[in-house]
N, C-alpha and C positions, 0 to 999 in steps of 0.2 A: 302433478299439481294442477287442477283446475279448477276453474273459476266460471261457475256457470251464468250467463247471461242472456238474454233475448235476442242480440246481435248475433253478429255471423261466428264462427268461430277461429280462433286464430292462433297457430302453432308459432309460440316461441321458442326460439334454439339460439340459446347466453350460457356458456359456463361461468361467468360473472355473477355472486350472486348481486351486487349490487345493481348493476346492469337488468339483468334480471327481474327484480324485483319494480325497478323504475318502470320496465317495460310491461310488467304483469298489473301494477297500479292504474298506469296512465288508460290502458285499452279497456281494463273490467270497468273501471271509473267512466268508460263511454259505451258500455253497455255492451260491450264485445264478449262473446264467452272465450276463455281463452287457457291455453295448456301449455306449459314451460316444461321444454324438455333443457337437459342439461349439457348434449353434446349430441353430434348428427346421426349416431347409429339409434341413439335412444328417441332422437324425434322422427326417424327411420319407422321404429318399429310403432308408437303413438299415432304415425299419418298412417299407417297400412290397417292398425287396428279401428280408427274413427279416421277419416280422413275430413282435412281441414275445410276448412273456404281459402286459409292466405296463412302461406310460411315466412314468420319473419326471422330471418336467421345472421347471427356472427360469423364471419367468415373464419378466421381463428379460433379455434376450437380443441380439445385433444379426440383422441380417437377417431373423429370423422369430421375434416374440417366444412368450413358451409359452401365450398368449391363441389365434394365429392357428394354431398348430402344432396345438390341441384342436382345432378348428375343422374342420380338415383331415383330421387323422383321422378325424372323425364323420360327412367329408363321402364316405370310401373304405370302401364296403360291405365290403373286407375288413379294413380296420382299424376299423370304427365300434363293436363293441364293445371293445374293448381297454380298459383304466382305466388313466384318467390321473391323477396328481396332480402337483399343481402346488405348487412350494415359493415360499413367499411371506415375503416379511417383517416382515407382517402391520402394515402401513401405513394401508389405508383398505379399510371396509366395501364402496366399491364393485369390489374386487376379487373376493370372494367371487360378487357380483352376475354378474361380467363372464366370471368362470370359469363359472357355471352357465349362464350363456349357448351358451360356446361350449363344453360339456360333459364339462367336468372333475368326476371322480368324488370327489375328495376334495382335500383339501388339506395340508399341514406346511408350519412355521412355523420361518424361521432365528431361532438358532441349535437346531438337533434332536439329542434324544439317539439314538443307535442303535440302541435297545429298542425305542423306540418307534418309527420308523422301520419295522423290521422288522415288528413288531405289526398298520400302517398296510397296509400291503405284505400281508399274510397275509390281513388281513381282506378286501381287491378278490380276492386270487386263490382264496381259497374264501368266497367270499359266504354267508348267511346264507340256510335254503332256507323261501321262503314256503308256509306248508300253504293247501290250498283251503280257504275258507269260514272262515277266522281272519278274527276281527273286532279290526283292528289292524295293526300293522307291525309283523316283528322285528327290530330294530337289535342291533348287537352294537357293547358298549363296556367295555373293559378285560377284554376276555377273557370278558365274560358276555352273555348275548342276554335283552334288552327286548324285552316286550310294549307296543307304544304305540299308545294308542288316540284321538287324535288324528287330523285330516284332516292333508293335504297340507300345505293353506297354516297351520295352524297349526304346524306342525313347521317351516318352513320361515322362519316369521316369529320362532319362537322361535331359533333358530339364530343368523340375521343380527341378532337384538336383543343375542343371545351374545357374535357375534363384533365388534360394536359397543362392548363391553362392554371386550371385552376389547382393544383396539384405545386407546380411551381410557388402560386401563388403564397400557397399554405405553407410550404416549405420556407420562405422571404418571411410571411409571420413566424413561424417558430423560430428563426434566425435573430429575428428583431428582437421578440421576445427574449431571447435567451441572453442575448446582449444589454436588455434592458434591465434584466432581474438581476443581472452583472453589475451593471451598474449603480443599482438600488443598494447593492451586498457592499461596495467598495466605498458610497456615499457612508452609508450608514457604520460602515467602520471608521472612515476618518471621521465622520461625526464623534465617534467615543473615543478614538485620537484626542481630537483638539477640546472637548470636554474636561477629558484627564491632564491635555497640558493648561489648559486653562482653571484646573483645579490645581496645580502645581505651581501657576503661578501666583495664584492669590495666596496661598502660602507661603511661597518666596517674598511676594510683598508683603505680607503681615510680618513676617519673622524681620524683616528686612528695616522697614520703618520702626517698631517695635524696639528694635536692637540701635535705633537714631535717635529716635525719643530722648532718651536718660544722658548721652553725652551735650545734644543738642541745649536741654533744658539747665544741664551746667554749665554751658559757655553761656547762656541769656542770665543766669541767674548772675556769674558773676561780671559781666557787664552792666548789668544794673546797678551790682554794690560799686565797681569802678564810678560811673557815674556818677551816684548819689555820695559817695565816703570818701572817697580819695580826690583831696582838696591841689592835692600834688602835681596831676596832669598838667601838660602842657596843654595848649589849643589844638595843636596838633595831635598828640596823642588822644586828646578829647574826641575830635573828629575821627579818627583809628576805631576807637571804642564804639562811638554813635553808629556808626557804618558798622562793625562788627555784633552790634546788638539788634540791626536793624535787618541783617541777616540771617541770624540767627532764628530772629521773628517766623521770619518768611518761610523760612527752612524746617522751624517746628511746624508751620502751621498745612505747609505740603504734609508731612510727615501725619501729623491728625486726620487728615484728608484722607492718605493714604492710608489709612488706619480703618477712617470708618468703610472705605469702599470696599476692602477685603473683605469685614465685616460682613458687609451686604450684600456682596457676591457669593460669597463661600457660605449666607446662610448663618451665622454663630453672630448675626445681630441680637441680643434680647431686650427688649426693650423691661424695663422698673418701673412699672406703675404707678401711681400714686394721684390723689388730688392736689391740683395744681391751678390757682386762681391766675387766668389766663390775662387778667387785665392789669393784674401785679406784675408778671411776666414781662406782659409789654413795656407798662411803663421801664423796668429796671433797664432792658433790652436799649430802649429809645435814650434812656440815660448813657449807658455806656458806650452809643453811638454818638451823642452828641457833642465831642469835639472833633470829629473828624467831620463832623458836617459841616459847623460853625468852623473851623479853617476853611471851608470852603463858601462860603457865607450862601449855606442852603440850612433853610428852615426845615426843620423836624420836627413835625408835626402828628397827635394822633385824635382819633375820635371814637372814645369805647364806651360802654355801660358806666352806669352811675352807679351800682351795683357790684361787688366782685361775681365773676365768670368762672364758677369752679367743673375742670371735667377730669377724670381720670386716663393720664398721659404719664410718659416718661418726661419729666422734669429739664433736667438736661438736654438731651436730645430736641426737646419743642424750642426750648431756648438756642439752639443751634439754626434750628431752622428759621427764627424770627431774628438770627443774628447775619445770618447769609442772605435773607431777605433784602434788610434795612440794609446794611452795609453793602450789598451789591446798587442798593436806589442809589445812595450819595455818591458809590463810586463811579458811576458811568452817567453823575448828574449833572449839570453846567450850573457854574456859579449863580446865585442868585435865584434859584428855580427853589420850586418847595418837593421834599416827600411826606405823603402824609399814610399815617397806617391806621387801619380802621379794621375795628370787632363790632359784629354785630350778631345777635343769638335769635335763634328760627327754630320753628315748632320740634325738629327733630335732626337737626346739624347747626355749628356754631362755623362762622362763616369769619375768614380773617385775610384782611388787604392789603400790600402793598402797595401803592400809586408813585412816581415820579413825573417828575415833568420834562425827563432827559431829553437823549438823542432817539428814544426811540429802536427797534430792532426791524430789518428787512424783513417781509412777509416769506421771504424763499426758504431764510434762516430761522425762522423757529423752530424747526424740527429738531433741530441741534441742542435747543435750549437743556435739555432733561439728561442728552449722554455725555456720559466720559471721558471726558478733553474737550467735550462740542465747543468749542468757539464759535462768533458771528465777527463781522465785519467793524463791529460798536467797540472803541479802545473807550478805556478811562481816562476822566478828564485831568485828571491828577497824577499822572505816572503810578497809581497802584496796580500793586500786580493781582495776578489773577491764576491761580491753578486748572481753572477748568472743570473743577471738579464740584464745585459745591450747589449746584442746583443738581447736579446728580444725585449727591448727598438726602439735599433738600425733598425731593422728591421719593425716595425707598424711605425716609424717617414717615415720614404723611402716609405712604401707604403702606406701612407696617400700623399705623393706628388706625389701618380701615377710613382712612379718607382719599381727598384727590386734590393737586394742583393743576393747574391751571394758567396762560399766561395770554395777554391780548398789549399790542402793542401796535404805534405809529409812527412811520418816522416823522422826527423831528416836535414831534407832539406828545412821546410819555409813553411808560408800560407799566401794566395793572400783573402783580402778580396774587392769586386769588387763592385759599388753602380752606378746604372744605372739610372739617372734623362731624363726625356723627355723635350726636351726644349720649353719654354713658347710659 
């Protein structure tokens, strides 16, 4: 197989066709003419029939490796000077040994870049010309020519100390490497470990809360009839019941929580669309917050369109989300302070605010705000309790509708939470 060119011409010996093929591309692409033998007997009989300018040969080979192929060459008065290099994969020190034996002029090292390659190749076919009566040898390396005034066997021993060097070297990479791709293998397995137990847990807790729900909601329900019908209780029983409903509350309302988070974890959220006039929304919202504020003598306040705000949302769920809002402002609000919630509509997003005038949240701690269980440092001012969960919540409802929240906050001076909707 040849490839004719204006350049010198150059005997490849690769049983690789890949290899091969890399090496017949890279040289005819730089004008080389060049002929790919397949194994060393066969570029044997190609160098005696046209002989080369430059054999680049694999040492590893069947039939005639690129040890015996040098050997052979330098054994044919008409091919014995010809330069050989032998590519190697730079395994053991005694190959360098076993090339100079059988009179290989240089060497490369797989995997080779092309430049250099080429570089290799340039420097055998115009060698470097020794002047009479230099004391010294001129070696040419990286395009420049040394003066070395060292003997033979010191050059020689420096070299093979070189390529010993570097031989270890290569050895310490394949080592690392081997140990790192090990460790990539054993990452990415416990990765789909803890995936699959953390797809087992969302499950567990779906099935879990799910199966709490129904008994939950009959103990509240019949607390409330205690309360409101049964004129019978004592005070004390009274109090039994209050605390027992007021439990109950607490415990459905983890339970819901825990409900939607599986939800949104595990994916099996679907939101129900529908148009949904978002300033009706609030108002009702702001209404059904408004005695837990007013016990706490904080004003509830809002500022919306004079207009109804219709976008297509799930119903529900928005309402969760301006019920976790508003009810998160009064609860971590200080008596006396105002929250106000404000909608306001923009060319191509509807734009909707929480403000309080609370305690305020640390700058270290907002990261926490969005995840599951995140707590901050900020208690409620009223003994309400708090799951942890519902700005979690808050946040996967928003961006299941293609929007984004948002939170800015100071201590001791208020936190804006902000919920950006794209309009229909």
């Amino acid at each position: 197989m040849i490839d004719a060119g204006p350049g010198p011409r150059i005997l490849i010996v690769e049983d690789s066709a890949v290899q091969g093929t890399v090496l017949r591309r890279a040289l005819s692409g730089r004008g080389y003419a060049v002929e790919w033998a397949r194994n060393g007997a066969e570029a044997l009989k190609a160098a005696r029939r046209l002989p080369p300018d430059l054999v680049l040969a694999d040492i590893e080979m069947p039939v005639m490796d690129g040890y015996e192929l040098c050997s052979n060459l330098r054994a044919d008065p008409l091919l014995a000077r010809t330069p050989v290099i032998l590519l190697t994969s730079l395994s053991d020190p005694e190959d360098i040994v076993r090339g100079l034996n059988a009179g290989a002029d240089n060497y490369l090292t797989k995997p080779f870049q092309e430049d250099h390659l080429v570089r290799r190749i340039e420097s055998l076919l115009n060698p470097v010309s020794q002047p009479e009566n230099l004391d010294g040898l001129i070696v040419r390396v990286a395009g420049q020519d040394f003066n070395i005034r060292s003997d033979r066997q010191q050059i020689l021993n420096l070299l093979i100390s070189t390529f010993e060097n570097a031989v270890e070297q290569n050895r310490e990479l394949v080592r690392l490497n081997a140990e790192l791709s090990r460790a990539h293998r054993e990452i990415e397995e416990r990765n789909q470990t803890l995936e699959t137990l953390n797809k087992q847990k969302n499950e567990m807790l779906g099935m879990a809360a799910h199966d709490l729900r129904n008994p939950l909601g009959v103990i509240l329900t019949y607390g409330l009839f205690l309360l409101e019908e049964d004129s019978t209780l004592t005070e004390q029983q009274s109090m039994f019941v209050t605390n027992m409903k007021r439990c109950a509350e607490s415990m459905l309302h983890l339970v819901e929580d825990l409900l939607d988070v599986s939800a949104l974890e595990s994916g099996t959220l679907r939101l129900r669309l529908s148009p949904v006039d978002l300033k009706a929304l609030i108002d009702e919202t702001t209404r059904l917050n408004q005695p837990p504020a007013s016990a706490k003598d904080i004003e509830l306040s809002t500022s919306l369109p004079e207009q109804e705000l219709v976008l297509q949302v799930d119903g529900p769920k928005m309402e969760q989300v301006l019920n976790n809002l508003i009810s998160n402002a009064v609860k971590f609000s200080l008596p006396g302070t105002r929250v106000q919630v404000t909608l306001r509509e923009e060319p191509d997003q509807v734009v909707l605010s929480v403000t309080d005038q609370g305690q305020g949240i640390p700058e270290r701690e907002m990261g926490q705000l969005f995840r599951p269980f995140g707590r901050t440092s900020v208690r409620s001012t009223g003994g309400e309790r708090s799951t942890g969960l519902g700005l979690a919540i808050v946040k996967n409802i928003v961006e299941a509708h293609g929007g984004h929240i948002e939170a800015q906050s100071e201590v001791k001076r208020g936190s804006t939470f902000t919920v950006t909707l794209p309009r229909n």
